[in-house]
KOLSEMI-616363 format. One record per residue: residue in three letters; x, y, z of N, C-alpha, C, CB in turn. Coordinates in steps of 0.1 Angstrom, whole numbers, padded with zeros to 4 digits, always signed. Glycine has a CB too. Example, Ala and Ser with C-alpha at 12.3 -4.5 7.8 and 13.67 -1.06 7.14 Angstrom:
REM residues 2
ALA+0132-0057+0078+0123-0045+0078+0132-0033+0078+0113-0045+0090 SER+0128-0022+0071+0137-0011+0071+0129+0000+0079+0141-0006+0057 
//
This chain:
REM residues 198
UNK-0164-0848-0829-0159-0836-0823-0147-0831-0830-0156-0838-0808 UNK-0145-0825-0834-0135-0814-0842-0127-0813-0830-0143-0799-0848 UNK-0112-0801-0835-0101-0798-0824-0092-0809-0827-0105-0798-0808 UNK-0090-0815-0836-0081-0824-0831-0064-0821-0827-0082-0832-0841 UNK-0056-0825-0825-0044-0818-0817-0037-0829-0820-0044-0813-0802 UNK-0022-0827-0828-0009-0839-0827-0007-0845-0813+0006-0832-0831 UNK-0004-0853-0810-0006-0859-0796-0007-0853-0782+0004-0866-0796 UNK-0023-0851-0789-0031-0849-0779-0046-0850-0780-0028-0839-0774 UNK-0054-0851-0770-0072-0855-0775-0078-0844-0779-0084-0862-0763 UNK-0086-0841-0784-0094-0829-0789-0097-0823-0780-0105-0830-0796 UNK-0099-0809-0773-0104-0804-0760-0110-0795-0766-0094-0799-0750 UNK-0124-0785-0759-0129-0775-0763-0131-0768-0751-0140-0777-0771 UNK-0134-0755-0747-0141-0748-0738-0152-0739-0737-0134-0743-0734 UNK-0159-0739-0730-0174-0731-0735-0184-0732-0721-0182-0741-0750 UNK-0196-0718-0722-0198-0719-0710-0211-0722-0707-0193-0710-0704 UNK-0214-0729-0700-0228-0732-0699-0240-0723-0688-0227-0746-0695 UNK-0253-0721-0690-0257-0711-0677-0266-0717-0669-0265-0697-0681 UNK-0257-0717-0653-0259-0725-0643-0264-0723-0636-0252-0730-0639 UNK-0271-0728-0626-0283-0722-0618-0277-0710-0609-0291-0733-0608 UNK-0264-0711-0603-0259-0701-0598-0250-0691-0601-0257-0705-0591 UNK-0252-0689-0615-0241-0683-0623-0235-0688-0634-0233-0680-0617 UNK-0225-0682-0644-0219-0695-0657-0207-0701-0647-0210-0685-0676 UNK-0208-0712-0657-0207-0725-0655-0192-0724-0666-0224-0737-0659 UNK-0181-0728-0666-0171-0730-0674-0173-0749-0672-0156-0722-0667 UNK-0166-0750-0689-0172-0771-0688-0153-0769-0699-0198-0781-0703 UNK-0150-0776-0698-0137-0784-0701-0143-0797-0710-0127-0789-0686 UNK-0142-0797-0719-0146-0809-0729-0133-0816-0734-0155-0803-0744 UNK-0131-0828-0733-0123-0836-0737-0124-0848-0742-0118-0837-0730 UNK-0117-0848-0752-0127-0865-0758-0117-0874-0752-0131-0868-0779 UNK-0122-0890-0751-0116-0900-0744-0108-0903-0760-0127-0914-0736 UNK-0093-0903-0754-0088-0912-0768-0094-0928-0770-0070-0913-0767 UNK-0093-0936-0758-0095-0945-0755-0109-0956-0759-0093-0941-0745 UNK-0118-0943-0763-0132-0946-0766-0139-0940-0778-0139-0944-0754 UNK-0145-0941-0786-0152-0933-0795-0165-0929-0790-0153-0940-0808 UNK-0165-0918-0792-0178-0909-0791-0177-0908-0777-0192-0916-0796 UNK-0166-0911-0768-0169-0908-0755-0159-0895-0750-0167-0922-0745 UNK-0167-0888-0739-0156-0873-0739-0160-0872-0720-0165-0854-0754 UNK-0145-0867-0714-0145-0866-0704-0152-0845-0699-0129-0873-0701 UNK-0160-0845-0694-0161-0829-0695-0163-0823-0675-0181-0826-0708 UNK-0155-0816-0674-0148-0810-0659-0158-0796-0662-0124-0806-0658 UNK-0166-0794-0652-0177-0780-0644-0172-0769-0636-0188-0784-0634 UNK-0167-0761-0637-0160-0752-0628-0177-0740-0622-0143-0741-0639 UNK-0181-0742-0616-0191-0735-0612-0186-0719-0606-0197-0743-0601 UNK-0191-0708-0610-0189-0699-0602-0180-0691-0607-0186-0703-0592 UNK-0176-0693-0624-0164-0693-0630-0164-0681-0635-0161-0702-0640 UNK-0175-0670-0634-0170-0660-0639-0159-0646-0634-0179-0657-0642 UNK-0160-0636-0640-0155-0624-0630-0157-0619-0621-0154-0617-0632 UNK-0172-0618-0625-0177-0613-0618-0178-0616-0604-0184-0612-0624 UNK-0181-0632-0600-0178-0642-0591-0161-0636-0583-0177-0659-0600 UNK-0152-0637-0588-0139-0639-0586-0137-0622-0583-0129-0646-0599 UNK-0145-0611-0585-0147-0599-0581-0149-0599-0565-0158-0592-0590 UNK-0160-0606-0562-0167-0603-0550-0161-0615-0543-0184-0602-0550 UNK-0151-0620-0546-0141-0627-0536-0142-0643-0535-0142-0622-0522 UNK-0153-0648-0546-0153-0662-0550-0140-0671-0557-0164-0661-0559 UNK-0140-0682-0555-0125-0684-0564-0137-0697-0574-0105-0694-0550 UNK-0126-0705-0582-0134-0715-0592-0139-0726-0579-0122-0723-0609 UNK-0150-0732-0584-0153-0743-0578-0142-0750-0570-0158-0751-0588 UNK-0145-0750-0559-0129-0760-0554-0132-0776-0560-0125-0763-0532 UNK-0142-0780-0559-0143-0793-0562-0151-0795-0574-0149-0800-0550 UNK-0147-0791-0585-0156-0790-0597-0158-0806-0600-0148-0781-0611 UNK-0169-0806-0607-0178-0821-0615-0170-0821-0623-0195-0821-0622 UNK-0170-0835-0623-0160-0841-0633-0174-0856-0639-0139-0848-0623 UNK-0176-0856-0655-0185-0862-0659-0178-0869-0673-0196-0852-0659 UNK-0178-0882-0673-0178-0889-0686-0191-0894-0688-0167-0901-0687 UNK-0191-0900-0699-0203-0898-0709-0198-0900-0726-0209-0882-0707 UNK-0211-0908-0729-0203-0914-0744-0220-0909-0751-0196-0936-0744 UNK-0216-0906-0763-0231-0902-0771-0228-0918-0780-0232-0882-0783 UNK-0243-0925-0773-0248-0938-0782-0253-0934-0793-0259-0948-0777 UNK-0264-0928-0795-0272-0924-0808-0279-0909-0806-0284-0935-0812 UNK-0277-0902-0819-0284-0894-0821-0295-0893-0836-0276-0884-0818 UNK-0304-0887-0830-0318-0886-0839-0320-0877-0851-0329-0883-0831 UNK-0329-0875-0857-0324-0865-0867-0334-0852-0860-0329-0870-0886 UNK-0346-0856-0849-0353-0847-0840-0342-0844-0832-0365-0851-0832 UNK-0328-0844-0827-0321-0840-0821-0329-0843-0801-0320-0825-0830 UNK-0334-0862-0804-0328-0865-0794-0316-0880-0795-0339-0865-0785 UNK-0312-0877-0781-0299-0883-0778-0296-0892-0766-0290-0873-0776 UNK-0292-0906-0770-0291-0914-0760-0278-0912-0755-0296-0927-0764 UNK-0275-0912-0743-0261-0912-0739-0258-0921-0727-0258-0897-0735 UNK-0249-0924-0725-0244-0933-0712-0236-0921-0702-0231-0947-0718 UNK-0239-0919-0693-0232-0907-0685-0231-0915-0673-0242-0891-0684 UNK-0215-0915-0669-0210-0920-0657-0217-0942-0657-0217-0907-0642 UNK-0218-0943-0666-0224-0958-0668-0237-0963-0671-0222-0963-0657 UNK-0243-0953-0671-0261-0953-0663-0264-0945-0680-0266-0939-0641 UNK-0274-0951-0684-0279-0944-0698-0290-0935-0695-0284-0954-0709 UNK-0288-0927-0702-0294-0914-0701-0303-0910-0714-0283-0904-0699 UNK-0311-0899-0715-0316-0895-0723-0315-0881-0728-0325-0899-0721 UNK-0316-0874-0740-0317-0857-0737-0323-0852-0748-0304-0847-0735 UNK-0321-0837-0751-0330-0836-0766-0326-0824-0767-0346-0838-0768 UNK-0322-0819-0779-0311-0802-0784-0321-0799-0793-0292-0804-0794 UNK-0320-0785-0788-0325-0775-0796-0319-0761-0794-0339-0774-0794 UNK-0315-0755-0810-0308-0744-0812-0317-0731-0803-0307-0742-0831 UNK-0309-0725-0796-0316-0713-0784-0304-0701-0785-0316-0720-0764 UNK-0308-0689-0787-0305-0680-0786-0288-0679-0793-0310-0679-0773 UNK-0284-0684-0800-0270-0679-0806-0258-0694-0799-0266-0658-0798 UNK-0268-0704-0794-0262-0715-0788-0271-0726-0789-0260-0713-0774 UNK-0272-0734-0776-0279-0746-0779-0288-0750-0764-0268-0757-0784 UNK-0298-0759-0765-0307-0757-0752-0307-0771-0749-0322-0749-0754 UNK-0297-0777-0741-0301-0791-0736-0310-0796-0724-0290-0796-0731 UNK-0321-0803-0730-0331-0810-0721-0330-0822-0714-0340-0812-0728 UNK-0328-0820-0698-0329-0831-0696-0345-0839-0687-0315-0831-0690 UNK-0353-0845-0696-0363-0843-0687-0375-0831-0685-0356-0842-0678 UNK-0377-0819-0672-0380-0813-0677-0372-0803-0674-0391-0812-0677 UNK-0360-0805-0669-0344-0795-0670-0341-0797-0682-0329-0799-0661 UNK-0335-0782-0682-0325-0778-0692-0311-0770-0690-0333-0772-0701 UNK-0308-0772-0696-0291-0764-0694-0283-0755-0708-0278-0778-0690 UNK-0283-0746-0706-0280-0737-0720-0267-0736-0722-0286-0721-0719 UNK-0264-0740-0735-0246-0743-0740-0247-0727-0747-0240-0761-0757 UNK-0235-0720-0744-0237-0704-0748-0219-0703-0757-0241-0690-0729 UNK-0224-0703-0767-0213-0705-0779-0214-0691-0788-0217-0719-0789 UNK-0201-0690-0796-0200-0675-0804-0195-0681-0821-0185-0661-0795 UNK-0199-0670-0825-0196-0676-0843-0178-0667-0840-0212-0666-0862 UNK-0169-0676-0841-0158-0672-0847-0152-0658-0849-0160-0677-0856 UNK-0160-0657-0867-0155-0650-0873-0166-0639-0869-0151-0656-0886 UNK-0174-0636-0857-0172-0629-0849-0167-0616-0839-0173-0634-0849 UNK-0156-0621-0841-0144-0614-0832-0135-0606-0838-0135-0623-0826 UNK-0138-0607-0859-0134-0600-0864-0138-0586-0865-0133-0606-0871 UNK-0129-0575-0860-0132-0563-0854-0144-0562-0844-0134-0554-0863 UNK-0138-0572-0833-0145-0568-0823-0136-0564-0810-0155-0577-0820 UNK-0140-0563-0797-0127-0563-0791-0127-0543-0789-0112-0572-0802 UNK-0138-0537-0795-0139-0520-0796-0135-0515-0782-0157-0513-0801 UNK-0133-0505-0783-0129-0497-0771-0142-0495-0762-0122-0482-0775 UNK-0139-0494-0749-0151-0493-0739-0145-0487-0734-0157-0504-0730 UNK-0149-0472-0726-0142-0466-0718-0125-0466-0713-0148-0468-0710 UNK-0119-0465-0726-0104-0468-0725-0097-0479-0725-0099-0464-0716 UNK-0111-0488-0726-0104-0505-0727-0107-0511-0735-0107-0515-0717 UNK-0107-0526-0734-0107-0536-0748-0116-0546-0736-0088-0544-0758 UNK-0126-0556-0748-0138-0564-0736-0133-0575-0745-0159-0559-0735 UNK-0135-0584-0744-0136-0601-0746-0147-0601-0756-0141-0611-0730 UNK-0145-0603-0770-0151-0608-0778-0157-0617-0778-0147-0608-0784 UNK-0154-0628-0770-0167-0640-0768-0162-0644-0754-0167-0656-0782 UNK-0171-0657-0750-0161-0663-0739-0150-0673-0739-0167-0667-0730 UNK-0142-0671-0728-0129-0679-0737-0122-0682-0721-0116-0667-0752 UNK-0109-0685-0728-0102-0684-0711-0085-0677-0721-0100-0707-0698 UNK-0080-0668-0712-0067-0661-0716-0056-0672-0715-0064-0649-0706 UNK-0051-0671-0727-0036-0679-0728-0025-0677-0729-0035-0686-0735 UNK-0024-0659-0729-0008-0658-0733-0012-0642-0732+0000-0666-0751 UNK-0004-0635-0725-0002-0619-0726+0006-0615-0736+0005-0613-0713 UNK+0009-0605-0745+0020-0608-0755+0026-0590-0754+0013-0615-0774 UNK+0019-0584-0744+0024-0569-0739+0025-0571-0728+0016-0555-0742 UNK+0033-0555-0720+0033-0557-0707+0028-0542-0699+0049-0561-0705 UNK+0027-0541-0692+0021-0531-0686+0031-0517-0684+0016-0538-0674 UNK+0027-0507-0692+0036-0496-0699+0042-0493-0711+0044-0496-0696 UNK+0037-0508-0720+0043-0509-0729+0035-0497-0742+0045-0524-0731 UNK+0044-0491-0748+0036-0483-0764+0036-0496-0774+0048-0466-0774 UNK+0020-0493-0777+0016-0501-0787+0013-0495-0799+0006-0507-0785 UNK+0010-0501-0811+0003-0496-0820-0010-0504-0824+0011-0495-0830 UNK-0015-0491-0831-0028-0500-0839-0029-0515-0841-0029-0496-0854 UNK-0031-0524-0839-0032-0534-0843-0023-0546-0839-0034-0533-0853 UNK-0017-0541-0830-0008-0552-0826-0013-0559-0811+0008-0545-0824 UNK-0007-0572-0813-0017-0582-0803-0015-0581-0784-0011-0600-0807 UNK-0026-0576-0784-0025-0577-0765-0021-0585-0759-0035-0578-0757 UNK-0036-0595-0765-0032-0604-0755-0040-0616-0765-0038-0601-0735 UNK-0042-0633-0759-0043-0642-0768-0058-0650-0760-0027-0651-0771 UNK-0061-0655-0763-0078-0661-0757-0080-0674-0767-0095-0647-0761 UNK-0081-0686-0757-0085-0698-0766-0104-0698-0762-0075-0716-0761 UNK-0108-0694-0772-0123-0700-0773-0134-0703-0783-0129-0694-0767 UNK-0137-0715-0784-0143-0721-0796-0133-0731-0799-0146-0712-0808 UNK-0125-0738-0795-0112-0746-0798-0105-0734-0806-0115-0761-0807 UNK-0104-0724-0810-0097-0720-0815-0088-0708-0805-0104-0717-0825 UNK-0076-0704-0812-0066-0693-0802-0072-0677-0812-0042-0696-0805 UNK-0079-0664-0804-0081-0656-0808-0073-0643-0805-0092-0658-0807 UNK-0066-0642-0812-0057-0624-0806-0067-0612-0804-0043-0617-0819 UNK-0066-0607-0795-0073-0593-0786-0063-0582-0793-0072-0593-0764 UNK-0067-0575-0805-0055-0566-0808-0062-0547-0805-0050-0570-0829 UNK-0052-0543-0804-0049-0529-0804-0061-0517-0814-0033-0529-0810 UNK-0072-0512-0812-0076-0509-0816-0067-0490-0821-0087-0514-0810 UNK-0059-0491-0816-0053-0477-0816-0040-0479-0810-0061-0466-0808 UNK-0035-0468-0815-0020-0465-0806-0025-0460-0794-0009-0452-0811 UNK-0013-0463-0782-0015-0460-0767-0006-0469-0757-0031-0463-0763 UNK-0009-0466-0744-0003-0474-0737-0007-0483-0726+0005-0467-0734 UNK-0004-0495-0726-0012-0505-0715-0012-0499-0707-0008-0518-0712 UNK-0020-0499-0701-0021-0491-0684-0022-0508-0673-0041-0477-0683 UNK-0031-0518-0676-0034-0526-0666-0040-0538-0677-0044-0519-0653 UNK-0038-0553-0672-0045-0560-0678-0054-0567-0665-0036-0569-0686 UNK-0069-0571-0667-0077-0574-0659-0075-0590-0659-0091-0567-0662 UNK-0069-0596-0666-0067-0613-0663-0056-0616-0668-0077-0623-0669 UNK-0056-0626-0664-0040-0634-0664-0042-0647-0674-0035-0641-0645 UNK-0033-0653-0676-0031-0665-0680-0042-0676-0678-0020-0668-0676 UNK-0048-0686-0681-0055-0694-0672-0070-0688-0666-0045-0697-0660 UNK-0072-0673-0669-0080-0668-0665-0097-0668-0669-0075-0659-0665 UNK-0106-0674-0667-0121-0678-0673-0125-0662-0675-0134-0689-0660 UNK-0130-0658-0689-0136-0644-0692-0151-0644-0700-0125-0637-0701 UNK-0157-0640-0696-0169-0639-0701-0171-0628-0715-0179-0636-0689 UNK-0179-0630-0723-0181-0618-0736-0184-0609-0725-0195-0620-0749 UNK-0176-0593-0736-0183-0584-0735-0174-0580-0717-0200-0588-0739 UNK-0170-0586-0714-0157-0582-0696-0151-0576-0700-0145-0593-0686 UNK-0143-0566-0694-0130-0555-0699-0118-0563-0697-0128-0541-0690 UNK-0113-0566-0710-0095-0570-0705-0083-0561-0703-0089-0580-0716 UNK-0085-0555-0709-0073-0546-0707-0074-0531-0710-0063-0551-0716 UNK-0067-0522-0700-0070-0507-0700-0058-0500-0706-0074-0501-0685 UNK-0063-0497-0723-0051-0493-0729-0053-0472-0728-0051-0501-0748 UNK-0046-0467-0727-0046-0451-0724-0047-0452-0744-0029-0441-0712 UNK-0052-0434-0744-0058-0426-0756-0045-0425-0766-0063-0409-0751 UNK-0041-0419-0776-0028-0415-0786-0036-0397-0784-0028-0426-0809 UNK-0047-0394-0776-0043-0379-0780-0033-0372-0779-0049-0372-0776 UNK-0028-0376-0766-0019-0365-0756-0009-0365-0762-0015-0368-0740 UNK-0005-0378-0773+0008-0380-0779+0013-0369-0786+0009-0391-0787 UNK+0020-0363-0788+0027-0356-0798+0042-0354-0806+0026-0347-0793 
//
């Protein structure tokens, strides 16, 4: 697992599609153990959820699990919570398709360099280039921007991605906060036009 961090364990975020909607998973690797990674389920995690008055999982899954061997057919023996397990990956749709059995569960991942010029205007706003979760506001509401200067900040893919300014204008409202789970393609922030400017 990649991410590594000066004292601290590697973490990633990413979202999985759960029977009752996406699924946010917290990945953490055990310092303590090799190949073993602690990973936390927030069910229910999207906006759309938290629109119609859902909050995150109150009691989210919390799952360790250590990968024993993997195959070059991309299956995988694992020990999950003590008890060994079995599974088998295959690349699905722009992500990955975990079998368990004859369940499966879909890991829904973005290429990166992706996000370069993305983030376009949507009806006066800026949408979430992949999914991520918001880490840092870096404007405020009223503020004049310009072209290309950073909204707001989004860790996803282990990496920190800036949401910039497709135009001059002025923040009118930001749709998430800090800490906040955002799905691709959600509106983050409603920046007003540069016509009226003069």
């Amino acid at each position: 697992m990649s991410g590594v961090r000066l004292n601290a364990p590697a973490k990633t975020v990413f979202w999985l599609d759960w029977s009752d909607g996406p699924a946010l998973v917290r990945l953490t690797a055990d310092a303590a153990e090799a190949n073993a990674y602690v990973a936390t389920l927030e069910r229910r995690a999207g906006a759309a959820a938290r629109r119609a008055g859902e909050a995150f999982d109150a009691s989210p899954m919390t799952v360790r699990f250590r990968i024993d061997h993997v195959d070059e057919a991309g299956d995988v023996r694992l020990t999950v919570d003590g008890r060994p397990t079995f599974a088998s990956l295959a690349a699905h749709v722009g992500g990955l398709r975990i079998w368990f059995g004859a369940d499966h569960v879909d890991v829904v991942y973005a290429d990166p360099l992706s996000a370069v010029g993305a983030g376009a205007a949507q009806e006066g706003g800026l949408v979430a280039p992949m999914p991520g979760v918001v880490t840092l506001l870096k404007a405020a509401i009223g503020d004049r921007v310009e072209a290309g200067d950073t909204l707001l900040v989004m860790e996803a893919m282990k990496m920190e991605h800036a949401v910039k300014a497709p135009h001059a204008g002025v923040v009118e409202s930001f749709r998430f906060g800090p800490g906040d789970a955002v799905r691709e393609g959600e509106e983050l922030v409603a920046l007003s036009g540069d016509e009226t400017a003069s």
